[in-house]
Structure formats: C-alpha cells, structure tokens
LORO-272245 format. One record per atom (N, C-alpha, C): residue number from 1; residue in one letter; z, y, x; atom name. Coordinates in steps of 0.2 Angstrom, whole numbers, plus 2048, in hexadecimal, padded with zeros to 3 digits. Each point is the difference from the previous one (the first is absolute). Layout:
residues N
NUM; A; Z; Y; X; CA .
...
//
This chain:
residues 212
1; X; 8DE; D63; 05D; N .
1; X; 801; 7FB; 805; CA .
1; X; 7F9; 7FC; 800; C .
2; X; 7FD; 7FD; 7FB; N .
2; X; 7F9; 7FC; 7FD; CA .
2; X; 7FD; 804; 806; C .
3; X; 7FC; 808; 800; N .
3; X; 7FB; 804; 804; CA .
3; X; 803; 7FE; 80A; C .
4; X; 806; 7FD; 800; N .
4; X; 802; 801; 806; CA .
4; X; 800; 7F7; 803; C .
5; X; 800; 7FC; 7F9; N .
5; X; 802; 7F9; 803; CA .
5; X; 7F5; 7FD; 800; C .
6; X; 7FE; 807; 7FB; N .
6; X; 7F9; 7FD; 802; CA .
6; X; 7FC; 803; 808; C .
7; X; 800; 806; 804; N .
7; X; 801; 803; 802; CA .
7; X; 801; 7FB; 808; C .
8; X; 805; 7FD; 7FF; N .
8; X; 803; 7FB; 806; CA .
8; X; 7FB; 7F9; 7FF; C .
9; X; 802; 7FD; 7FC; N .
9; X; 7FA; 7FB; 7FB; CA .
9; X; 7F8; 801; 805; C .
10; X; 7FF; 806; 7FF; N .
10; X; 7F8; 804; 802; CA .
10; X; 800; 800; 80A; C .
11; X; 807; 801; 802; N .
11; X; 7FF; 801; 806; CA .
11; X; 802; 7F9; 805; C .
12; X; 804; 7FB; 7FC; N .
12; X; 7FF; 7F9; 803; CA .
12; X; 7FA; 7FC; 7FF; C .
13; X; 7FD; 803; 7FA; N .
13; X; 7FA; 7FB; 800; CA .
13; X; 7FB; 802; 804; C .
14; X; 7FF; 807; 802; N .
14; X; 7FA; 804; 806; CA .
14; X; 805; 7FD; 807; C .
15; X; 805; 7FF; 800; N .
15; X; 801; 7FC; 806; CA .
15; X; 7FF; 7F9; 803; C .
16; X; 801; 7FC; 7FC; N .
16; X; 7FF; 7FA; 7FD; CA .
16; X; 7F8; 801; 804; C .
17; X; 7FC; 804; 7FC; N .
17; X; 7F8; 7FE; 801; CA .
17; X; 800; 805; 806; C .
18; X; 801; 802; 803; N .
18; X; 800; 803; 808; CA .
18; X; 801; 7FB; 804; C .
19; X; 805; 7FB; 7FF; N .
19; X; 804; 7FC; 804; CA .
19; X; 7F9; 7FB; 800; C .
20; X; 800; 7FE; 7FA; N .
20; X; 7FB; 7FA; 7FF; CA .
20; X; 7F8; 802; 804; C .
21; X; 7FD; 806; 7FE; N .
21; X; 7FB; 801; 805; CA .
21; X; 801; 802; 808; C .
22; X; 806; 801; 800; N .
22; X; 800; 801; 808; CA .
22; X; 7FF; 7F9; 803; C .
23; X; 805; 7FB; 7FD; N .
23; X; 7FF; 7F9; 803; CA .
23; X; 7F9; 7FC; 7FF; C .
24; X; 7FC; 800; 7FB; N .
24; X; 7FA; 800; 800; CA .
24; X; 7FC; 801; 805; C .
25; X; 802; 807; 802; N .
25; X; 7FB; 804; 805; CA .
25; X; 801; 7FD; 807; C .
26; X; 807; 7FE; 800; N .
26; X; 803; 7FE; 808; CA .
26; X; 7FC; 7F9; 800; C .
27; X; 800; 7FE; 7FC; N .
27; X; 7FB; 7F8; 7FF; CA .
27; X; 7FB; 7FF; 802; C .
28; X; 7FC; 804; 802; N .
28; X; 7F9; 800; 7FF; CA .
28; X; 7FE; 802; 809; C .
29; X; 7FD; 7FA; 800; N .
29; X; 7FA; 7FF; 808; CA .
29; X; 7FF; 806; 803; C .
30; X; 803; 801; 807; N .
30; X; 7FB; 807; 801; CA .
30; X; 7FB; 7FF; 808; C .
31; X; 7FC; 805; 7FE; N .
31; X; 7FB; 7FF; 808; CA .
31; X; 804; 801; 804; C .
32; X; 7FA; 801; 807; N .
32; X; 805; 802; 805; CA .
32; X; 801; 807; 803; C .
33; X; 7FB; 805; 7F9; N .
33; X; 800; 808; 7FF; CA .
33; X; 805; 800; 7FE; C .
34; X; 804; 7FA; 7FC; N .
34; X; 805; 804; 7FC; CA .
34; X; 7FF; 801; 7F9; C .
35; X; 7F8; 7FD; 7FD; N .
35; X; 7FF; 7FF; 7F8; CA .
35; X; 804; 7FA; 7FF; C .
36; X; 7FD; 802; 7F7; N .
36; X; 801; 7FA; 7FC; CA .
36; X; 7F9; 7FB; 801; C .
37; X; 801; 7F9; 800; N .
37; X; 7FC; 7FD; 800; CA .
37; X; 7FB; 7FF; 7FB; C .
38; X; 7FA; 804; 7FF; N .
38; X; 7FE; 7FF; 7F9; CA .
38; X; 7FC; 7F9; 7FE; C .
39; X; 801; 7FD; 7FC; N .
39; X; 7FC; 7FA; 7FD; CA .
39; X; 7F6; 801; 7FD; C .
40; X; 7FF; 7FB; 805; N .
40; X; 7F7; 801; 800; CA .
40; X; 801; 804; 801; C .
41; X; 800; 805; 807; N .
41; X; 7FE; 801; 806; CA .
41; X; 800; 7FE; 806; C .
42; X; 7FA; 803; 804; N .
42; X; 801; 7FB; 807; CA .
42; X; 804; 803; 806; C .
43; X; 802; 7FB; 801; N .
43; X; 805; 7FE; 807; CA .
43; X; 7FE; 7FE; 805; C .
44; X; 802; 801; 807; N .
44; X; 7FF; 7FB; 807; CA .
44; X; 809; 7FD; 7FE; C .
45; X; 7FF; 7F7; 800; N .
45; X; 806; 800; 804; CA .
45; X; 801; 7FE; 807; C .
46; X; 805; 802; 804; N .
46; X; 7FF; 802; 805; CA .
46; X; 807; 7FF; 802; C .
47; X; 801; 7FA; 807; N .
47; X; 807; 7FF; 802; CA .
47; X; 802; 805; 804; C .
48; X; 809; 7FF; 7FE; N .
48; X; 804; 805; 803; CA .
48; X; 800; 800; 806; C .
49; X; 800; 7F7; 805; N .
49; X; 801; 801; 804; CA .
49; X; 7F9; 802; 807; C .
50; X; 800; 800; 805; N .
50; X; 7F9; 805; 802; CA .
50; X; 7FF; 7FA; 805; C .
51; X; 7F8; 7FF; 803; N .
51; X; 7FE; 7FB; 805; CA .
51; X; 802; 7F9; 7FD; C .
52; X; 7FF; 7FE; 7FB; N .
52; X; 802; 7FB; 7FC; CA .
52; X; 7FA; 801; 7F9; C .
53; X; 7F8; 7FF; 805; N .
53; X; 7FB; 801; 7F8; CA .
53; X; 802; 808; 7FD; C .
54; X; 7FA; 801; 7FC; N .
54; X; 801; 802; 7FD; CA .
54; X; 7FD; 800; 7F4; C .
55; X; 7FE; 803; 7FF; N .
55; X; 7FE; 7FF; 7F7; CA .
55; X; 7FE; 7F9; 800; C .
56; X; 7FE; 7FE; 7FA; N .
56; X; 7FF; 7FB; 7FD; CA .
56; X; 7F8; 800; 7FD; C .
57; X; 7FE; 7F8; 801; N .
57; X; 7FA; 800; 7FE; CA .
57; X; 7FF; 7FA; 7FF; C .
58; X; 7F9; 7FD; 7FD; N .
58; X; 7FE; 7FA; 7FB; CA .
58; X; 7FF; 7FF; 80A; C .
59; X; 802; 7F7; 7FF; N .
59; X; 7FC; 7FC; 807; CA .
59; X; 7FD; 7FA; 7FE; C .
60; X; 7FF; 7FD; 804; N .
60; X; 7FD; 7F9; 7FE; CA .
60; X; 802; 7FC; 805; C .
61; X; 808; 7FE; 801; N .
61; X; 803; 7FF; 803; CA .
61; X; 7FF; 7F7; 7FE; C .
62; X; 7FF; 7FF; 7FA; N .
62; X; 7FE; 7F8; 801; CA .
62; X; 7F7; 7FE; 7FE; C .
63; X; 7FD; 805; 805; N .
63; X; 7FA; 7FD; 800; CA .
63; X; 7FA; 7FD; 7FA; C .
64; X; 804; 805; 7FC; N .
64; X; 7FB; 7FE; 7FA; CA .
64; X; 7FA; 805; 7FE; C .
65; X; 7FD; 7FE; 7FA; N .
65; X; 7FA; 804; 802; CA .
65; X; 800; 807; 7FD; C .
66; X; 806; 805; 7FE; N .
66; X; 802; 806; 7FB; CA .
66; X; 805; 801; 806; C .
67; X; 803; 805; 802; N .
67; X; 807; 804; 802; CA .
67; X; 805; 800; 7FA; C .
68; X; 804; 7FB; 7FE; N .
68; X; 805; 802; 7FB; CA .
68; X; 807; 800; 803; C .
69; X; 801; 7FE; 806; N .
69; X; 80A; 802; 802; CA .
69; X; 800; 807; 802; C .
70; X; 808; 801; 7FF; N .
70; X; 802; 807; 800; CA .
70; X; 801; 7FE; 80A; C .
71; X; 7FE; 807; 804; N .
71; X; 803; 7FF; 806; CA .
71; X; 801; 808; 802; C .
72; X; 805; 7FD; 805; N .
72; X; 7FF; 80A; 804; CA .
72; X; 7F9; 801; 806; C .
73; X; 7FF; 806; 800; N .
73; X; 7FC; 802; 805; CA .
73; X; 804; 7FD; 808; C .
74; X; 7FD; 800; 802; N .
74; X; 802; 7FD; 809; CA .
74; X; 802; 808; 801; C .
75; X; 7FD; 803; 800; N .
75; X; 7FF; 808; 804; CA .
75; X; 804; 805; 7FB; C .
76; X; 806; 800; 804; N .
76; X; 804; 807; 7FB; CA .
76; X; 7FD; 805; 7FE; C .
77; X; 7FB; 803; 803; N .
77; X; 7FB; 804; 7FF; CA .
77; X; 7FC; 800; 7F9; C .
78; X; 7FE; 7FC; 7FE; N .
78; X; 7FB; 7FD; 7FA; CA .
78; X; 806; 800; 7FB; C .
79; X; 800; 803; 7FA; N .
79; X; 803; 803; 7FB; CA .
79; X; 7FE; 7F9; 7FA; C .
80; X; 7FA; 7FE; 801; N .
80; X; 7FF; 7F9; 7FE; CA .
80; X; 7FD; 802; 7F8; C .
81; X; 800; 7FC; 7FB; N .
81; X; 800; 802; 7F9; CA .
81; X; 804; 805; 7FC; C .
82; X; 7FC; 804; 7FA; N .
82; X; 805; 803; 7FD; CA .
82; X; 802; 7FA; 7FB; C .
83; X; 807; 801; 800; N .
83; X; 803; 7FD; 7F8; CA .
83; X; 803; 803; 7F9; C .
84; X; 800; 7FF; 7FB; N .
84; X; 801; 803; 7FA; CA .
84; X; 805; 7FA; 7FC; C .
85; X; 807; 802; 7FC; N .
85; X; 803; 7FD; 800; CA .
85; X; 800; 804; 7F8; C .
86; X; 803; 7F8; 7FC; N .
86; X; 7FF; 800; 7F8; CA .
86; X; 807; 7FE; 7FD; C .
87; X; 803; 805; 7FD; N .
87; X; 806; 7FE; 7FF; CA .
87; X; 800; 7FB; 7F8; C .
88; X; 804; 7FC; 800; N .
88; X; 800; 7FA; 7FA; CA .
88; X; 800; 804; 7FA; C .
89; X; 803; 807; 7FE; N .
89; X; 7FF; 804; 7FA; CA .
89; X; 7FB; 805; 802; C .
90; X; 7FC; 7FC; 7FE; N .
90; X; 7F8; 806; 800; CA .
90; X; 802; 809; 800; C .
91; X; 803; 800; 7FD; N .
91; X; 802; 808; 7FC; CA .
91; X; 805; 803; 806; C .
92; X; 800; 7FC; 807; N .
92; X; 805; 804; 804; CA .
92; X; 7FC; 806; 803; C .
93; X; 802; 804; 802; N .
93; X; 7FB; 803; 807; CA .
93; X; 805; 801; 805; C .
94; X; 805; 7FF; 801; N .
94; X; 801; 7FD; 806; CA .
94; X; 803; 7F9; 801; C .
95; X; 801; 7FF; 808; N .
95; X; 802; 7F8; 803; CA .
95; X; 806; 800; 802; C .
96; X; 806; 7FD; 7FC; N .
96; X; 805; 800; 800; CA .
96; X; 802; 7FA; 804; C .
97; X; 805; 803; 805; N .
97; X; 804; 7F9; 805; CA .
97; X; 801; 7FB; 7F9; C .
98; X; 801; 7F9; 806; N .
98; X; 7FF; 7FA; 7FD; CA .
98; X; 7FD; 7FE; 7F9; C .
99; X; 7FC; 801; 7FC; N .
99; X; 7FE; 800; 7FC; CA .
99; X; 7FA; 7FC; 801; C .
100; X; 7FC; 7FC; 7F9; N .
100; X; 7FB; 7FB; 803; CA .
100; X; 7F9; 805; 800; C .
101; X; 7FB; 7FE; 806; N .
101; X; 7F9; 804; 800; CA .
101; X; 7FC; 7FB; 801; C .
102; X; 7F8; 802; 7FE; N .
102; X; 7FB; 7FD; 803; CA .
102; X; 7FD; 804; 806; C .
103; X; 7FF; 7FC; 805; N .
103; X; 7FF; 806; 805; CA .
103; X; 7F6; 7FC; 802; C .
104; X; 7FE; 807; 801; N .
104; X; 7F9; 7FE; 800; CA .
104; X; 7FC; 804; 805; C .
105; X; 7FA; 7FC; 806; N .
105; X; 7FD; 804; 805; CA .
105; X; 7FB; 804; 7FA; C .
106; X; 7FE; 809; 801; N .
106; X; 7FC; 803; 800; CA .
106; X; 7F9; 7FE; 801; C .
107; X; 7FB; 802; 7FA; N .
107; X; 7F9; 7FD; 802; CA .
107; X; 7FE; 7FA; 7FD; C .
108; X; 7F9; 7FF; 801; N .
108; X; 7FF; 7F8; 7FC; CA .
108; X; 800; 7FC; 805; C .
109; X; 804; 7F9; 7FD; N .
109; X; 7FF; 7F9; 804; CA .
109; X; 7FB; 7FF; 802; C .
110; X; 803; 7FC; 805; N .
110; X; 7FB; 7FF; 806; CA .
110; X; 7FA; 7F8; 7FC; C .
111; X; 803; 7FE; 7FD; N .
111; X; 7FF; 7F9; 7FB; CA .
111; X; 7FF; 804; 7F8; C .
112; X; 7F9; 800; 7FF; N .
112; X; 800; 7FF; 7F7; CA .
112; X; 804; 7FC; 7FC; C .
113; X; 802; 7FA; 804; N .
113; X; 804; 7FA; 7FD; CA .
113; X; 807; 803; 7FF; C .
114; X; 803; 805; 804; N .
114; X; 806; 801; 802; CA .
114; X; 801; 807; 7FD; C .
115; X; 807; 800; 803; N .
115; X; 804; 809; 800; CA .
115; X; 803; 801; 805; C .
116; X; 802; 805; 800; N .
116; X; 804; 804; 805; CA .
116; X; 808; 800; 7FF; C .
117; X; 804; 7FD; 7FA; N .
117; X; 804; 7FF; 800; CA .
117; X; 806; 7FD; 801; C .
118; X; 803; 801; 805; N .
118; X; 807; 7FB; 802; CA .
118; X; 800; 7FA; 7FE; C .
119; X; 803; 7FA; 802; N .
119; X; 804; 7FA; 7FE; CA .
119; X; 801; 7FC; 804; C .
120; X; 806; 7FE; 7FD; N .
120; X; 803; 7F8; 805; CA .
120; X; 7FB; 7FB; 801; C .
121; X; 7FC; 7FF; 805; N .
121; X; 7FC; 7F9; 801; CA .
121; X; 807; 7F9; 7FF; C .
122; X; 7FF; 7FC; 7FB; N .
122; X; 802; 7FB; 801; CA .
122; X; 7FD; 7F8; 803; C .
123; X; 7FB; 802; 801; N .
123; X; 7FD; 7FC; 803; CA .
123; X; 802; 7FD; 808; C .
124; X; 802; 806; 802; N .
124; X; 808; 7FD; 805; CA .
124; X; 805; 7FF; 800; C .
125; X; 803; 7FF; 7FB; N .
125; X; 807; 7FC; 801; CA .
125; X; 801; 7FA; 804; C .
126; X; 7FD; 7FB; 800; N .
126; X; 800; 7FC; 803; CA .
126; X; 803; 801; 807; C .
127; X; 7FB; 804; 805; N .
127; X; 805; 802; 805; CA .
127; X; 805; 805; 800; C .
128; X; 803; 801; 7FC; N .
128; X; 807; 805; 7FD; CA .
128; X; 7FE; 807; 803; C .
129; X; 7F8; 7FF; 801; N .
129; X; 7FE; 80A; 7FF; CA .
129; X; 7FD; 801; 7FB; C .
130; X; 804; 805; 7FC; N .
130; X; 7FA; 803; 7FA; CA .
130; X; 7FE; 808; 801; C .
131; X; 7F7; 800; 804; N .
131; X; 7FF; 806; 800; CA .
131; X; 7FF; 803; 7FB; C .
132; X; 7FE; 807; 802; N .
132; X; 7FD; 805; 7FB; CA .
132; X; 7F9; 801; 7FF; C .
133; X; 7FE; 7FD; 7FB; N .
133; X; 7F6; 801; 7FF; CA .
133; X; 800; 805; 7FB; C .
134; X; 7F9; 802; 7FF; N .
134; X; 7FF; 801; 7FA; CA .
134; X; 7FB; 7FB; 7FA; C .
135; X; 7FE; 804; 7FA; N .
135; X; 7FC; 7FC; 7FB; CA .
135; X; 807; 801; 7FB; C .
136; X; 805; 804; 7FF; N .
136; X; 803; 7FE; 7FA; CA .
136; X; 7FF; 808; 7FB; C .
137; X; 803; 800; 7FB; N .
137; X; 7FF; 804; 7FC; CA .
137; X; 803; 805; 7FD; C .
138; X; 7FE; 805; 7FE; N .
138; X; 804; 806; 7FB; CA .
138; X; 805; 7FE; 7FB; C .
139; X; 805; 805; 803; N .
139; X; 803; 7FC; 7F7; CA .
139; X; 804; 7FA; 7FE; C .
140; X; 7FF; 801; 7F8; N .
140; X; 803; 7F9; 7FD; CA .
140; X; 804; 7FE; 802; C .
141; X; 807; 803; 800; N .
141; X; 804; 7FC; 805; CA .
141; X; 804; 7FC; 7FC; C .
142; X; 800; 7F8; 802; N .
142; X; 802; 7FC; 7FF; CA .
142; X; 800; 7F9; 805; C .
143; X; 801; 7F9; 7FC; N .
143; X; 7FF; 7FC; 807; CA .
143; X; 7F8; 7FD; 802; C .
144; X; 7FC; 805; 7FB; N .
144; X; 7F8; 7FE; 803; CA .
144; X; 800; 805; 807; C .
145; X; 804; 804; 802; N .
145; X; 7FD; 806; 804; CA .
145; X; 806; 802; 805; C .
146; X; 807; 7FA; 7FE; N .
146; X; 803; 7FF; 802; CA .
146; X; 801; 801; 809; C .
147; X; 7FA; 800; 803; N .
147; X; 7FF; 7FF; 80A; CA .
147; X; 7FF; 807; 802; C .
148; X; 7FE; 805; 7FA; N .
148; X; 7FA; 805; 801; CA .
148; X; 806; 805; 7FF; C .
149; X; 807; 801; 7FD; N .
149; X; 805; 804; 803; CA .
149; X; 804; 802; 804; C .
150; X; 800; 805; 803; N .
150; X; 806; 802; 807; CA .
150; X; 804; 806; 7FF; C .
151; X; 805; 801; 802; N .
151; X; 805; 807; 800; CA .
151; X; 800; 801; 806; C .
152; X; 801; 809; 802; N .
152; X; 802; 803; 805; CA .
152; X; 806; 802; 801; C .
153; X; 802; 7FE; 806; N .
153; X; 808; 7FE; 800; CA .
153; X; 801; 806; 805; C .
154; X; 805; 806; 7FE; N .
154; X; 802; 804; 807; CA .
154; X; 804; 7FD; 804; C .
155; X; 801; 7FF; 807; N .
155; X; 800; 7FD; 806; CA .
155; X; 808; 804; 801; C .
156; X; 7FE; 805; 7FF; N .
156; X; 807; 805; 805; CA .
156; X; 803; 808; 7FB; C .
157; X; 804; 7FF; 7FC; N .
157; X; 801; 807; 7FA; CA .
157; X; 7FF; 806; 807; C .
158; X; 7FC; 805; 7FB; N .
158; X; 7FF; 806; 802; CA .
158; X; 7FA; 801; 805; C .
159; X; 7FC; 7FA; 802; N .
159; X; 7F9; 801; 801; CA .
159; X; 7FA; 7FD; 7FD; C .
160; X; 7FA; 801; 802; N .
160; X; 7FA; 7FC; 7FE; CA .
160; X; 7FE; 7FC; 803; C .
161; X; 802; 7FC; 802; N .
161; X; 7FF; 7F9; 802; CA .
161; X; 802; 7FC; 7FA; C .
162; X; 7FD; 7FA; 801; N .
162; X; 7FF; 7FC; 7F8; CA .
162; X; 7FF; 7FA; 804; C .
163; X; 802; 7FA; 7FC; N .
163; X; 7FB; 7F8; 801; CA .
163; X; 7FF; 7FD; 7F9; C .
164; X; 7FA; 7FE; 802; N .
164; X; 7FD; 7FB; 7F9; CA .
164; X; 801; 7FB; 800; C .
165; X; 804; 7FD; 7F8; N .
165; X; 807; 7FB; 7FF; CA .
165; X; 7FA; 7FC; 7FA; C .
166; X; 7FE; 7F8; 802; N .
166; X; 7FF; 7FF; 7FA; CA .
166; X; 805; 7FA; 7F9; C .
167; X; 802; 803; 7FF; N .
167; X; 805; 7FE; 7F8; CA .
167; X; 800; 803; 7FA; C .
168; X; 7FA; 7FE; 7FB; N .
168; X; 7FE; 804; 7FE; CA .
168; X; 805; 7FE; 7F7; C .
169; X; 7FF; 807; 7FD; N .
169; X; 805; 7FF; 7FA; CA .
169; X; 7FC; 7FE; 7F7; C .
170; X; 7F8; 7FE; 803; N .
170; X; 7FE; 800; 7FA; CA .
170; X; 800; 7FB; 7FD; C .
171; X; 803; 7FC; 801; N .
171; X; 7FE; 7F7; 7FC; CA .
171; X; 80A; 800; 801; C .
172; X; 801; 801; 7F9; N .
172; X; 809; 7FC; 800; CA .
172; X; 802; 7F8; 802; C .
173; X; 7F9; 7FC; 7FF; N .
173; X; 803; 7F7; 800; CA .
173; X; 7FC; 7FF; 808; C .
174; X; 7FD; 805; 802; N .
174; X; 7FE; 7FC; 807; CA .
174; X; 806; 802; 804; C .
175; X; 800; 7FD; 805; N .
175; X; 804; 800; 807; CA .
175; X; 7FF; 803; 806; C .
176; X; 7FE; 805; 802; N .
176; X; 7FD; 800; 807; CA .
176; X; 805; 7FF; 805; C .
177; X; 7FA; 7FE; 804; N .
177; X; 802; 800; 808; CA .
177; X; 800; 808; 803; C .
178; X; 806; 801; 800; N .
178; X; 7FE; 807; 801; CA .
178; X; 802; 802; 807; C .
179; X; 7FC; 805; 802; N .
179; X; 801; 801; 809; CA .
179; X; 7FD; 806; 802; C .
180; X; 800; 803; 805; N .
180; X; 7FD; 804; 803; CA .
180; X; 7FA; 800; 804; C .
181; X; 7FD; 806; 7FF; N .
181; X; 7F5; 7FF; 802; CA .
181; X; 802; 803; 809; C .
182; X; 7FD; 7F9; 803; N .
182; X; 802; 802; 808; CA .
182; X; 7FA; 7FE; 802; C .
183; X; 7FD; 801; 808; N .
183; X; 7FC; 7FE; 805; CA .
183; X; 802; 7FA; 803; C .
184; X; 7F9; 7FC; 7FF; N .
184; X; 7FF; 7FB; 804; CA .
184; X; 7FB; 7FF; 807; C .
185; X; 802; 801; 804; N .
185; X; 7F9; 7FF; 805; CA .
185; X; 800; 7F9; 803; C .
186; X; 7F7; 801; 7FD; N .
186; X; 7FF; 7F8; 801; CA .
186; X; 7FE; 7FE; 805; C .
187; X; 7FF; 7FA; 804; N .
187; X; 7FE; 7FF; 806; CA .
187; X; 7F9; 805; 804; C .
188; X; 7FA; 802; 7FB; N .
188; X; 7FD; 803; 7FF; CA .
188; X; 7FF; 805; 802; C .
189; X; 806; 804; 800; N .
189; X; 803; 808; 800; CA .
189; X; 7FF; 802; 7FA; C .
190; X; 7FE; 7FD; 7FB; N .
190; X; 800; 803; 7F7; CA .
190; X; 807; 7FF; 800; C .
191; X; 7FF; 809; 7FF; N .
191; X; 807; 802; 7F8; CA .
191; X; 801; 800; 7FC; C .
192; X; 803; 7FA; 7FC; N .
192; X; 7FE; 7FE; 7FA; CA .
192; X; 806; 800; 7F9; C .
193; X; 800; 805; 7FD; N .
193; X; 807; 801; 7FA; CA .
193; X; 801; 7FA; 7FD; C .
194; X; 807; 7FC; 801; N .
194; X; 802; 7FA; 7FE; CA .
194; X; 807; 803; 7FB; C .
195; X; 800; 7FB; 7FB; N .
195; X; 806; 804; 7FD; CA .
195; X; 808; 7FA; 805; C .
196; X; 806; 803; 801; N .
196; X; 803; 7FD; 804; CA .
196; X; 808; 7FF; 7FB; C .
197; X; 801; 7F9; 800; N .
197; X; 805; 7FE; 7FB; CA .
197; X; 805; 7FE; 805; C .
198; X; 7FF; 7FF; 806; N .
198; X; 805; 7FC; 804; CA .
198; X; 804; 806; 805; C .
199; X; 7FB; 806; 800; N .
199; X; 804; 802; 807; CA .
199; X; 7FF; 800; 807; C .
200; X; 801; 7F9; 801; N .
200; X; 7FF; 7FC; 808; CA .
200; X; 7FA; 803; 804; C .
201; X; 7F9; 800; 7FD; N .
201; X; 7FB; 803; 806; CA .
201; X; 7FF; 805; 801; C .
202; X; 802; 806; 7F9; N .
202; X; 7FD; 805; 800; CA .
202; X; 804; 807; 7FC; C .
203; X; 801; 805; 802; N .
203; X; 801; 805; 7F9; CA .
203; X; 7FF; 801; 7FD; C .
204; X; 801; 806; 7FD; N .
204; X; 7FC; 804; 7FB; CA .
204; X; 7F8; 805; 804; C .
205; X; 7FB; 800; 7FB; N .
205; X; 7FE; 805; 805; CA .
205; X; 800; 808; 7FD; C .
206; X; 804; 803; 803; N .
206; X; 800; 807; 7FE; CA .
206; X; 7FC; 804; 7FF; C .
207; X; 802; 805; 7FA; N .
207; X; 7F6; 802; 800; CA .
207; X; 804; 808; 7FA; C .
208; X; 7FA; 804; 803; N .
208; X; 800; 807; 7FD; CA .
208; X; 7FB; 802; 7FE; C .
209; X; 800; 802; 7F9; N .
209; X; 7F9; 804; 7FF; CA .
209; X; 7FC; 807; 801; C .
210; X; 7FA; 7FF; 803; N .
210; X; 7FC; 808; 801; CA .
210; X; 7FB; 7FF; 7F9; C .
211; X; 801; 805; 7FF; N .
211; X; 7FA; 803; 7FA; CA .
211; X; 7FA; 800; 804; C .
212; X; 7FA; 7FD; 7FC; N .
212; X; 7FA; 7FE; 802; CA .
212; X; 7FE; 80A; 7FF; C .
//
C-alpha cells in the first residue's frame, strides 16, 4: 500500500505544479504576434483603435524648455517611441497582467537633467488633470516612487488588447487615486496621456503591443 499511496502522493503533486504553471502562463502580457511580453525589451505602444493617433512620444506640450510629457503621435502612421517595461520583481522575464511596472521610452533623454521614465505629474491636480510626464525612476518600490508605477489591464479575455491602469501595489500605507491612463486632446490638437479617475471625459486608451 505505502509504494501505491506514494505513487498517488507523486502524481497529485506533478499536478498541482501543471495547474500552477498553466495559470502563471495564462497571466502573462501577450503581443499582438501572440508572444509573451518580455521585460526590458522594446515595444511600440500602439492603440487599438485606428484613425485616432497613433505610438507614443516625449512632447513639450507645456512649452517648456526639455520634451518631458507622454503624448500620442497625431498620425496613426508614426509608431512613435520604442518602450521597455520593468517589472517591480527584477528577476521576472516576463510582464504579467496587472502587476506593478516601470514603463520607460528607449534611448537617452532628451534632458541630462531628466529620464525617460513614466510618472504621475502632480503638479496638476489643481485643475483635477494629472498627466503623464516623465523624470521618474527605476525601481525601489515604495512611497518615494510611488507615481512611477502602472499595471496592464486586459480589456477583453481572450485577446491582446490591454489598458494601462495606474494603482500601483508597492507602498501598503499609501492610498492611490487609482484610475485608468486615457487621451486628452487639448485645445491645441496635443494628445496628451492624462491619468482618468472620473470617467466623465474620457476612456480608457486601448493599446497593444508590437515588438520593436
């Protein structure tokens, strides 16, 4: 009996770990080939929906003297920057749905002063918009870097459409204002990534990934 109750023992436990890595696997970001999303490699992000802009790039939407807000391309055409996305556990290699990243443009900033990666500008709240700039940092997740993480939400089970949600899970005593990363178009014709807590003006902006 012992050879037959180990035996069973061996065969729920390789189950068990099948189960577990299947749903792992199901977890994870995939292109719009159909990959796994790899972490630190580059990306176009790039919306779902079409004649609506296209990639994403540094603008200088508030006239300052460096490009640091996130904006889309006007021209669906333009693929716009590449991005590389950093998952909060260094050791990952891939980008797992909802889970906290730093997401970052390809390349050296435009600013010595500056980075290329993501963050919540808070310096508008005032008028209840808070866009997406960059100048934040790698890493350290906690409530010093608390603005600089996002998760990828899938939008619709069983495709590759995704939206970037920012609520991030790395500080237990903070609070976010958590909301979904939409399109602003400003008087200007600048489109400009606002994160959206309300709803009221705007949606989500849908977005898939191509492999740089």
């Amino acid at each position: 009996m012992k050879p037959t109750i180990f035996a069973v023992s061996c065969l729920l436990i390789a189950l068990a770990t099948n189960i577990w890595l299947a749903s792992a696997a199901t977890n994870r970001v995939i292109d719009v080939d159909g990959k796994d999303l790899l972490a630190r490699t580059n990306y176009y992000i790039l919306p779902v929906v079409r004649g609506n802009g296209g990639g994403l790039k540094l603008g200088n939407a508030r006239q300052a003297e460096c490009p640091s807000d996130v904006v889309q391309e006007p021209n669906e055409v333009n693929r716009g920057l590449k991005a590389t996305f950093v998952p909060q556990k260094s050791s990952e290699e891939y980008i797992r749905e909802s889970t906290d990243v730093n997401i970052q443009f390809s390349g050296k900033p435009t600013c010595k002063q500056s980075t290329n990666v993501w963050r919540l500008d808070q310096a508008f709240l005032a008028n209840e918009t808070t866009y997406i700039s960059t100048g934040g940092s790698i890493g350290n997740p906690g409530a010093s870097t608390f603005n600089c993480w996002y998760k990828i939400v899938k939008v619709e089970s069983g495709t590759n459409r995704y939206k970037l949600r920012f609520c991030p899970s790395v500080c237990k005593y903070c609070t976010p204002d958590c909301g979904d990363i939409g399109i602003l178009i400003e008087k200007s014709g600048t489109r400009r990534l606002v994160l959206n807590t309300t709803g009221k003006a705007f949606g989500a902006f849908e977005v898939f990934f191509k492999k740089a």
